[in-house]
N, C-alpha and C positions, 0 to 999 in steps of 0.2 A: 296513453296511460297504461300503466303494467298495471298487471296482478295483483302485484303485491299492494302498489297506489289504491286501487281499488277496495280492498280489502281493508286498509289503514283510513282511509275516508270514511267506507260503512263505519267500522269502529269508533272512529271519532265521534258519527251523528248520533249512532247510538248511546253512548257516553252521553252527549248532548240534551238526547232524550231522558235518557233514565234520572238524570240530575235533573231536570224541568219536573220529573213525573215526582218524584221524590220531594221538592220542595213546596210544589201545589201541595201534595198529602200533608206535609208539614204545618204549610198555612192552614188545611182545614179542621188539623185534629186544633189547633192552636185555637180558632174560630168555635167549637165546637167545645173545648174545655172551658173557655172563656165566657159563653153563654151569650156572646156578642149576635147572634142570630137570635135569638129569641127578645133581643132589646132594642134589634135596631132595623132587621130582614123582615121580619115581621110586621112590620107596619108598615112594608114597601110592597113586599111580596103576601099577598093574600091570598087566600083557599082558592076566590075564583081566577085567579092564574094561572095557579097549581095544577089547576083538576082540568083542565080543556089540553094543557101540554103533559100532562101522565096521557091523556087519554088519548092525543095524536100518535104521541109513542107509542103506546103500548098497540092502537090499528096499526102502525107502521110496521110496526115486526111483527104481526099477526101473523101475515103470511109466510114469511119464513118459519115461525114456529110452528105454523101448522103441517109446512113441508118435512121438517124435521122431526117430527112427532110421527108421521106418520109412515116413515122409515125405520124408524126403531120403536119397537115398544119398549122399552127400557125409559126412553123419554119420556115417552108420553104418559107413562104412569107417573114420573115424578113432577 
């Protein structure tokens, strides 16, 4: 494979990507103006779901933020 092949590949998948990334957004703003989560996610998805999975997340990158924080103070103040 040339260069150039290479190069025309990357671009393809990213193409690929960015139209996937674009049409999710699409669906969510669509889901979100329509108020179809509050009629229908809502009574599937409750608080106590919510709050154990923010709270995995947010220990999981604990530690990267704290490394990150603690190299710059510009972070860490904001």
């Amino acid at each position: 494979m040339t260069d150039g092949e290479k190069e025309e590949l990357w671009q393809v998948r990213m193409r690929e990507l960015s139209g996937a990334i674009i049409m999710a957004s699409l669906f969510q703003v669509f889901i979100g103006a329509t108020g179809l989560v509050g009629k229908f996610a809502v009574k599937i998805i409750t608080p106590l779901t919510i709050v154990p999975c923010v709270g995995l997340v947010g220990l999981t990158l604990f530690e990267h933020a704290a490394a990150t924080a603690s190299t710059h103070w510009g972070i860490a103040v904001g």
